[in-house]
C-alpha atoms as a printed R data frame, in Angstrom:
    type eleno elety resid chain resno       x       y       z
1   ATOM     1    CA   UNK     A     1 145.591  97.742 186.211
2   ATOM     2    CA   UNK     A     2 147.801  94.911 186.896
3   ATOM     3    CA   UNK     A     3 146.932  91.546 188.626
4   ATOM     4    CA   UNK     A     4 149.103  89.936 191.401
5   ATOM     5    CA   UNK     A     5 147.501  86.992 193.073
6   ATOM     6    CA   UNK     A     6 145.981  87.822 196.767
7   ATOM     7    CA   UNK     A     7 143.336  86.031 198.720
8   ATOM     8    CA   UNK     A     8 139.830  87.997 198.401
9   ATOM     9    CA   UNK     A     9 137.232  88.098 200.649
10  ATOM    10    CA   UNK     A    10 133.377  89.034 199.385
11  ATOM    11    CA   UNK     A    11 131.531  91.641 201.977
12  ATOM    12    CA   UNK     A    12 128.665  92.281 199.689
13  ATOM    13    CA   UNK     A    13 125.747  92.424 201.948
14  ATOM    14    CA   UNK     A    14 122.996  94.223 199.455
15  ATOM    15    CA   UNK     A    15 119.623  92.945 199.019
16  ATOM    16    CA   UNK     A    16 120.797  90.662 195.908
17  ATOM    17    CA   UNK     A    17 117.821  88.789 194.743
18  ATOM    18    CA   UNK     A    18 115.725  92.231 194.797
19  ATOM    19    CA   UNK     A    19 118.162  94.473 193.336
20  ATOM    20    CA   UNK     A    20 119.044  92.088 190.297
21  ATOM    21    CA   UNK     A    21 115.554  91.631 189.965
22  ATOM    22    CA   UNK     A    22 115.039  95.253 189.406
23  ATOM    23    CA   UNK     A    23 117.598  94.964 186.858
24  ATOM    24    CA   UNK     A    24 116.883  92.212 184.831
25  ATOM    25    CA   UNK     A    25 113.073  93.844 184.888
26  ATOM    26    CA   UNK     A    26 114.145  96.957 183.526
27  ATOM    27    CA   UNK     A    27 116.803  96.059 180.854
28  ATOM    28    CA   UNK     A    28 114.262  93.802 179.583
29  ATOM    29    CA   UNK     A    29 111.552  96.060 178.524
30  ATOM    30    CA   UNK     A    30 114.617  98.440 177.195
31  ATOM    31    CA   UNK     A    31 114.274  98.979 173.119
32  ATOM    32    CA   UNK     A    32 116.506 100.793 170.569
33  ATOM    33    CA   UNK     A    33 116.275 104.181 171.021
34  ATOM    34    CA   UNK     A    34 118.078 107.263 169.362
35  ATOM    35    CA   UNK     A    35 122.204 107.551 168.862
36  ATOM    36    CA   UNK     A    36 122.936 110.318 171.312
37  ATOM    37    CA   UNK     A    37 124.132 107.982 174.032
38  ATOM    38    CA   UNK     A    38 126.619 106.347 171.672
39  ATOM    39    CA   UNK     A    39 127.452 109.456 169.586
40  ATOM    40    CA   UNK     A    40 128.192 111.240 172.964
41  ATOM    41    CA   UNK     A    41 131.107 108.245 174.028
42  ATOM    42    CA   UNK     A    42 132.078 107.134 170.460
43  ATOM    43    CA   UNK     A    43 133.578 108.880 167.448
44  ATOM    44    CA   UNK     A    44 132.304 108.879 164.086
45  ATOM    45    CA   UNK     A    45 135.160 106.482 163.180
46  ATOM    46    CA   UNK     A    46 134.121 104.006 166.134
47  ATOM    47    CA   UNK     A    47 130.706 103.869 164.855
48  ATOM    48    CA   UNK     A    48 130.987 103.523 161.492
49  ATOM    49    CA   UNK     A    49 130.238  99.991 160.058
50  ATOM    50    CA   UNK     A    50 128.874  98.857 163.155
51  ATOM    51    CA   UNK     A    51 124.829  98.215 163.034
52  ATOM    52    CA   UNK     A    52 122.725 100.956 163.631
53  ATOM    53    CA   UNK     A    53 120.573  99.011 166.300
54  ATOM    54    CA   UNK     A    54 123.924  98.249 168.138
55  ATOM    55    CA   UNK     A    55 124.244 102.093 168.377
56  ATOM    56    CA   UNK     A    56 120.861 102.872 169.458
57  ATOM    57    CA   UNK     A    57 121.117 100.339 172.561
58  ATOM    58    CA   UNK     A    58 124.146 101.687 173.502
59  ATOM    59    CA   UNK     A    59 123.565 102.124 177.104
60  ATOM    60    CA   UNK     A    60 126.861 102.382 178.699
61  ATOM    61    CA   UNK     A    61 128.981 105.748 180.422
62  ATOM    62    CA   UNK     A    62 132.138 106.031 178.600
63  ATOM    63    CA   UNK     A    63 133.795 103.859 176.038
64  ATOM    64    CA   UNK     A    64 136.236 101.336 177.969
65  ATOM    65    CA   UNK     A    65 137.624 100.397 174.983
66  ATOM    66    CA   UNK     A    66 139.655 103.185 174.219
67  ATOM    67    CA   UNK     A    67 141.066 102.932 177.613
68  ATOM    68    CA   UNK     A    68 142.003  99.321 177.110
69  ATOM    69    CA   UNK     A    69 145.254  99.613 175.360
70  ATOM    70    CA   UNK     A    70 144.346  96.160 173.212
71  ATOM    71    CA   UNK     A    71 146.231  94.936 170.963
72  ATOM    72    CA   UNK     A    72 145.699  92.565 168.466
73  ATOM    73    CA   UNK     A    73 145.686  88.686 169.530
74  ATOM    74    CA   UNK     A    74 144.466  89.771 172.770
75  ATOM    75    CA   UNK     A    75 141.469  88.079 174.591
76  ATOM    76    CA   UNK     A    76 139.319  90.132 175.705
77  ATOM    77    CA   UNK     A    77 135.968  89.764 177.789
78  ATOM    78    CA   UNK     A    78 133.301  91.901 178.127
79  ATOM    79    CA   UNK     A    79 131.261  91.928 181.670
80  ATOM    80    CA   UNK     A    80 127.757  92.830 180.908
81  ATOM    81    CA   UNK     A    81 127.777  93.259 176.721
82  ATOM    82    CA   UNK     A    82 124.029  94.317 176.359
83  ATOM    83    CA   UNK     A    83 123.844  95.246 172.679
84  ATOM    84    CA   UNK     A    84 127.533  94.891 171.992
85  ATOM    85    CA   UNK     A    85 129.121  98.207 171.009
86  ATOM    86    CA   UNK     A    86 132.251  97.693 173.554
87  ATOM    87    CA   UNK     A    87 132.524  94.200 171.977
88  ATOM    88    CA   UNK     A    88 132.472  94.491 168.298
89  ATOM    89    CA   UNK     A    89 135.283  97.565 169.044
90  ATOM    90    CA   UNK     A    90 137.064  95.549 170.822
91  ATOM    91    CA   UNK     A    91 136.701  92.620 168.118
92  ATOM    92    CA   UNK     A    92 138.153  95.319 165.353
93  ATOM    93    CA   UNK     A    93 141.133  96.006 167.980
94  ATOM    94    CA   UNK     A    94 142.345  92.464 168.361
95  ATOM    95    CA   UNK     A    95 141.671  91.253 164.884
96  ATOM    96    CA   UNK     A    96 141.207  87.526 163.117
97  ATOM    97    CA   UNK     A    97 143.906  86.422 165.712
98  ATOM    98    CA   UNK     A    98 142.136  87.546 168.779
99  ATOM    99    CA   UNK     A    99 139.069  87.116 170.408
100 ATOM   100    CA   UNK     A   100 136.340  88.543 172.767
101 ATOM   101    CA   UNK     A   101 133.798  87.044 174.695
102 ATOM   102    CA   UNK     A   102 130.953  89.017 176.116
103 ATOM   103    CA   UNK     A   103 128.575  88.125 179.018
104 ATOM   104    CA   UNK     A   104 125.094  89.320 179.752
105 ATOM   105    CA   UNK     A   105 122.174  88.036 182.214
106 ATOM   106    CA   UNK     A   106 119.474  88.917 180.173
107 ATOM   107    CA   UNK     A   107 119.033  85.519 177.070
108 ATOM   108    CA   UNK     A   108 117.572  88.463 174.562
109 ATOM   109    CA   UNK     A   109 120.334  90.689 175.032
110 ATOM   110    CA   UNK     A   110 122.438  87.480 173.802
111 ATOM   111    CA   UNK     A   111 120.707  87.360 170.978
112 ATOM   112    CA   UNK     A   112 120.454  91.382 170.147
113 ATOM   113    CA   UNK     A   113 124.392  91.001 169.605
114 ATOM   114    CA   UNK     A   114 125.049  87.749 168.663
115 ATOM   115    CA   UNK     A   115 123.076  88.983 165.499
116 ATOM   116    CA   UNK     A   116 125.186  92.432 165.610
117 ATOM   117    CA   UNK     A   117 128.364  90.346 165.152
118 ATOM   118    CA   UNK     A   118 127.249  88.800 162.599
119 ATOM   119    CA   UNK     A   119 125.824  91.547 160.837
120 ATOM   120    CA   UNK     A   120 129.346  93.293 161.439
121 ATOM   121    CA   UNK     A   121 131.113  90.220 160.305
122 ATOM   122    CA   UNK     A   122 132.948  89.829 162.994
123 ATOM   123    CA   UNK     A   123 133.688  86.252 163.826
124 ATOM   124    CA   UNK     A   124 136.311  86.287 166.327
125 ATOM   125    CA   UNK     A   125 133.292  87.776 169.004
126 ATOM   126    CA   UNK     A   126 130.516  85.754 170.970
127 ATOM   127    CA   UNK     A   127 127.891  86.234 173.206
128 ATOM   128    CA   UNK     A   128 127.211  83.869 176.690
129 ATOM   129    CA   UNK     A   129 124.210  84.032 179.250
130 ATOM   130    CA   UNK     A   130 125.670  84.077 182.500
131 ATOM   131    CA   UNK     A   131 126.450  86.084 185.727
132 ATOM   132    CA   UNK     A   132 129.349  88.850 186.136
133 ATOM   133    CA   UNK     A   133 129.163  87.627 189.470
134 ATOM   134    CA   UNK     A   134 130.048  83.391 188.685
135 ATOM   135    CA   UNK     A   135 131.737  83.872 185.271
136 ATOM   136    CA   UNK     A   136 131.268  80.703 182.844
137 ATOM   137    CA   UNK     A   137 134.623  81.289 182.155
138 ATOM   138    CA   UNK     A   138 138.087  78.827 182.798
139 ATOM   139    CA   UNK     A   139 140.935  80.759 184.921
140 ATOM   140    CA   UNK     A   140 143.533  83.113 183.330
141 ATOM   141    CA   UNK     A   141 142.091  83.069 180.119
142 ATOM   142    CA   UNK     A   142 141.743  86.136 178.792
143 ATOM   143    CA   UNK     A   143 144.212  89.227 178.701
144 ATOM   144    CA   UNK     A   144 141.985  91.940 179.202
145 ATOM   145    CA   UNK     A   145 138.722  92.515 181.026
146 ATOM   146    CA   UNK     A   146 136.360  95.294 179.944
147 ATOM   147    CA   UNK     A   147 132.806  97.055 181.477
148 ATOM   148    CA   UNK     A   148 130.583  99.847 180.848
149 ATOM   149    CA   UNK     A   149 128.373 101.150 183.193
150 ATOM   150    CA   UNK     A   150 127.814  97.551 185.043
151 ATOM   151    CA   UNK     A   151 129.867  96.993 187.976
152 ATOM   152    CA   UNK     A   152 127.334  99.849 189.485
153 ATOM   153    CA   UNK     A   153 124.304  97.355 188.580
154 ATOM   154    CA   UNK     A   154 125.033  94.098 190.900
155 ATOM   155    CA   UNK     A   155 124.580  93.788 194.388
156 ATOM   156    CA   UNK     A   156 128.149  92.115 194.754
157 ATOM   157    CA   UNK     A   157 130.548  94.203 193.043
158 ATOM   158    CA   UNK     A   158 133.411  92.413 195.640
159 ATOM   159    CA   UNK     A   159 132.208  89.558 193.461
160 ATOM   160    CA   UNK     A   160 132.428  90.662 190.374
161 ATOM   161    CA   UNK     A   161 136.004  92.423 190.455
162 ATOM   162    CA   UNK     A   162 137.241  88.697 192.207
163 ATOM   163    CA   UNK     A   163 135.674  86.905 189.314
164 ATOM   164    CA   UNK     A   164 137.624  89.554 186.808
165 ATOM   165    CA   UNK     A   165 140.774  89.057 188.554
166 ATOM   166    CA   UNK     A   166 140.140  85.520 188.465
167 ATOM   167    CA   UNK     A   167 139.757  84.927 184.375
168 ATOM   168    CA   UNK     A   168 142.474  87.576 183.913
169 ATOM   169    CA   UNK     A   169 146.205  85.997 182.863
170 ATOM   170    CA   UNK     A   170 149.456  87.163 185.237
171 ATOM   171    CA   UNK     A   171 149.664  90.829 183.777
172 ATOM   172    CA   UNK     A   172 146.214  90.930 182.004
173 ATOM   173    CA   UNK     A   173 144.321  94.253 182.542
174 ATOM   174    CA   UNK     A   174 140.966  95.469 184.052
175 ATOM   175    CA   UNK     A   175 139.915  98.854 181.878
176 ATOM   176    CA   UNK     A   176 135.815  99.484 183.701
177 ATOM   177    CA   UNK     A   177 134.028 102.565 183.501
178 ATOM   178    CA   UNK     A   178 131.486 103.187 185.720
179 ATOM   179    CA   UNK     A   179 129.503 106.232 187.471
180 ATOM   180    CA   UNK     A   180 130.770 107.496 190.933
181 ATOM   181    CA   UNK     A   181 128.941 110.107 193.167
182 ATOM   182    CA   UNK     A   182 130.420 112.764 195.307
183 ATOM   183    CA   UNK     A   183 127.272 113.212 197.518
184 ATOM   184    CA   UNK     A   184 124.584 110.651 198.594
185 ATOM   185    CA   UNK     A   185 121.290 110.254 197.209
186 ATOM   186    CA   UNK     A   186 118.156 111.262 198.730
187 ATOM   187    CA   UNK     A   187 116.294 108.003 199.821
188 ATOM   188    CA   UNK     A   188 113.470 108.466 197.345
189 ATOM   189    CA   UNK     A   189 116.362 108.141 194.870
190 ATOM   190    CA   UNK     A   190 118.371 105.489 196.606
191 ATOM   191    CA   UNK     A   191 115.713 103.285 196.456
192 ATOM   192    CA   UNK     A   192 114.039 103.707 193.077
193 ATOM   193    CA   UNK     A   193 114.227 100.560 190.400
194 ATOM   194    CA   UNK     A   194 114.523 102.755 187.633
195 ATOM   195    CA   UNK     A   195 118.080 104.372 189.907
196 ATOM   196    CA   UNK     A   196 119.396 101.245 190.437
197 ATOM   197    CA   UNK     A   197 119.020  99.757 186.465
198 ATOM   198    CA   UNK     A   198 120.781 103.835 185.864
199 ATOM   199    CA   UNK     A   199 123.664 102.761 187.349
200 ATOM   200    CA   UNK     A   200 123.206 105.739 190.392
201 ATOM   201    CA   UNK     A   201 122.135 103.789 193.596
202 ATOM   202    CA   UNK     A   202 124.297 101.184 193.392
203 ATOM   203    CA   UNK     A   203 127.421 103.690 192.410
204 ATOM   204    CA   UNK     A   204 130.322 104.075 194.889
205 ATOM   205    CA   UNK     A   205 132.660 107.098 195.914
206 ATOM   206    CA   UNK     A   206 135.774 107.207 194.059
207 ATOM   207    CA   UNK     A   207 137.797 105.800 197.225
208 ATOM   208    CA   UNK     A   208 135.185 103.205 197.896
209 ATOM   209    CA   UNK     A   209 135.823 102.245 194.086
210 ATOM   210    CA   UNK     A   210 139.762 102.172 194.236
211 ATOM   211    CA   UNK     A   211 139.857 100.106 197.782
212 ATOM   212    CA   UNK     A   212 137.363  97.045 196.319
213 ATOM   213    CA   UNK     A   213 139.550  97.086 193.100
214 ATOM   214    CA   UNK     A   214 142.833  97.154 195.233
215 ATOM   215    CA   UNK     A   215 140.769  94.384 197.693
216 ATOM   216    CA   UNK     A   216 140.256  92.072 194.863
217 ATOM   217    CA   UNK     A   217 143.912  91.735 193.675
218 ATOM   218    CA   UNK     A   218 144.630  94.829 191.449
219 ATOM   219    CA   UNK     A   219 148.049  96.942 191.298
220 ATOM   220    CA   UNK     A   220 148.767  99.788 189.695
221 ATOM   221    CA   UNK     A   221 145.177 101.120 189.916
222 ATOM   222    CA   UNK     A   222 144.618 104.571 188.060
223 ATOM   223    CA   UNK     A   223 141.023 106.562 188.039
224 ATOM   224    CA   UNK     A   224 140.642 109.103 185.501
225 ATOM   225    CA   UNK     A   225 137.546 111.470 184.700
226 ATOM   226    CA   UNK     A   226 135.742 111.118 182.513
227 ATOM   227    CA   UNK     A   227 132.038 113.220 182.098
228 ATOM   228    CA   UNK     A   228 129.898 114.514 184.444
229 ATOM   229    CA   UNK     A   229 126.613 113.456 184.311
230 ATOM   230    CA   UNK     A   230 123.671 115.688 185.563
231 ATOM   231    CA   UNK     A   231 119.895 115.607 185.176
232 ATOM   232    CA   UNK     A   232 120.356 116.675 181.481
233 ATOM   233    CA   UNK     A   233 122.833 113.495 180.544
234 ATOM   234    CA   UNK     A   234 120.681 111.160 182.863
235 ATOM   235    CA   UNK     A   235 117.459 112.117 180.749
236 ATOM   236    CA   UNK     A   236 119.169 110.831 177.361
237 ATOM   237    CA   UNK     A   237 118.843 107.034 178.848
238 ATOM   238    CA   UNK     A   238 115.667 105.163 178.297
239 ATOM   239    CA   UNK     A   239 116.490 103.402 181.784
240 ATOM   240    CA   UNK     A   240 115.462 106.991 183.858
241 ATOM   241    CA   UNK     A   241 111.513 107.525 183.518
242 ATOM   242    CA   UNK     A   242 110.043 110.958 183.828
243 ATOM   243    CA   UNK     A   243 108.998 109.923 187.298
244 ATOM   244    CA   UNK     A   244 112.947 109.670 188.536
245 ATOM   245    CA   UNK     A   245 113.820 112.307 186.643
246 ATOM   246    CA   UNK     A   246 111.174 114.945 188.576
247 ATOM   247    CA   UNK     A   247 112.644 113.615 192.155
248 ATOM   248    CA   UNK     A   248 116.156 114.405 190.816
249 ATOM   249    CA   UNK     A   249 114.871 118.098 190.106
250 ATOM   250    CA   UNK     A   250 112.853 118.235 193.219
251 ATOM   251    CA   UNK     A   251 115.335 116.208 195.925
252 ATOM   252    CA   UNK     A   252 118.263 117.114 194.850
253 ATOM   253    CA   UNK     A   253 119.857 120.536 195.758
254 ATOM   254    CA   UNK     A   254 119.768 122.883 192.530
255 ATOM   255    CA   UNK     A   255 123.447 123.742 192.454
256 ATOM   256    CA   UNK     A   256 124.197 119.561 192.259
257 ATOM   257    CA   UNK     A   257 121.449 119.709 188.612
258 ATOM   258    CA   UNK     A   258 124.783 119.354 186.479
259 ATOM   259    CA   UNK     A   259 126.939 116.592 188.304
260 ATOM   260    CA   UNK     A   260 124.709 113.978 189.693
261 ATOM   261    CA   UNK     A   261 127.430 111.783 189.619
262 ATOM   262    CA   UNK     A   262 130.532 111.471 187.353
263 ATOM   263    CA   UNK     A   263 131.771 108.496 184.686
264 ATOM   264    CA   UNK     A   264 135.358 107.323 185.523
């Protein structure tokens, strides 16, 4: 996606306090679990080298990386990093000469990869607390912004794709993934914390998505499939408790089980 400069406007009108809340309370009681998240988006290749607890909180729904075209000297910066998977690939990608910054809400996710990159010895990466939404960032300084799975989790997405554009040089490049639905949510689902810190009640249509990237700036927009994700993908993330699960098998029509939503 490339930038031109146009003036932007933020409509968000979400509950933000609550919903980040939610958020924050969930991904910080989240712990390492098992590799199938990352082994389902990354390739053997991808993963090895990196630290196996940066695998196991892999949390994301694709790998925005690969769509990212980097090259290396590139800036790159990561909105939302969590454990760091997108952000030590990306650090491999641009090399010594390059560098990628990646920024999370949550102070222990910080830590969690700051201690990744070093494990990974990978210098040219760091870690800063701050909001997606008010980026502790300077103006076009970076070349390429990345996310995964995080756009979906703040109350002022308008926000966050104006702050993107606004860090991004003349030419840089957005590369996001994030979940889109086809149908809405039964209110029971809408409104669940454990929904919202999934990624699924605060995800968008596909059309809603391309208008508030083309609203904050963005040319030459393209949206490409990527996964479906039913009840039996949603079940592999520690974020969904058995209690959402059973209301997506009970509220939502049987013939929808296998594509909840989709990754983009």
């Amino acid at each position: 996606m490339t930038r031109v400069k146009t003036h932007f406007e933020d409509g968000d009108l979400l509950a933000q306090d609550a919903i980040r809340s939610v958020v924050r309370d969930t991904y910080g009681r989240v712990r390492p679990a098992d590799r199938r998240v990352a082994e389902r988006f990354y390739s053997p290749e991808e993963l090895a080298g990196l630290p196996d607890e940066t695998a196991r909180m892999a949390l994301g729904v694709g790998n925005p990386v690969r769509h990212a075209g980097l090259r290396t000297g590139q800036d790159v910066v990561d909105l939302g990093s969590g454990g760091g998977i997108d952000c030590l690939l990306a650090a491999r990608a641009v090399g010594p000469s390059g560098s990628v910054v990646g920024i999370d809400f949550l102070g222990d996710m910080v830590d969690r990869a700051t201690r990744a990159a070093v494990e990974a010895r990978l210098p040219n990466v760091r870690f800063v607390e701050g909001l997606i939404e008010s980026l502790p960032l300077p103006d076009d300084s970076a070349d390429v912004v990345i996310s995964n799975g995080v756009v979906n989790l703040s109350p002022r997405k308008a926000r966050v794709l104006a702050e993107a554009f606004r860090v991004l040089r003349p030419g840089g490049r957005l590369a996001i993934v994030d979940l889109v639905l086809e149908h809405d949510l039964p209110p029971e689902i809408q409104t669940h914390p454990a929904a919202w810190a999934g990624c699924l009640s605060g995800a968008l249509s596909e059309i809603a998505m391309y208008k508030g990237v083309r609203r904050a700036g963005f040319r030459e927009v393209a949206i490409e499939p990527i996964e479906s994700f039913g009840i039996a993908e949603c079940s592999l993330y520690p974020l969904f408790d058995a209690q959402l699960i059973g209301l997506l098998r009970n509220r939502v029509p049987r013939e929808r089980h296998d594509r909840i939503a989709a990754s983009v």
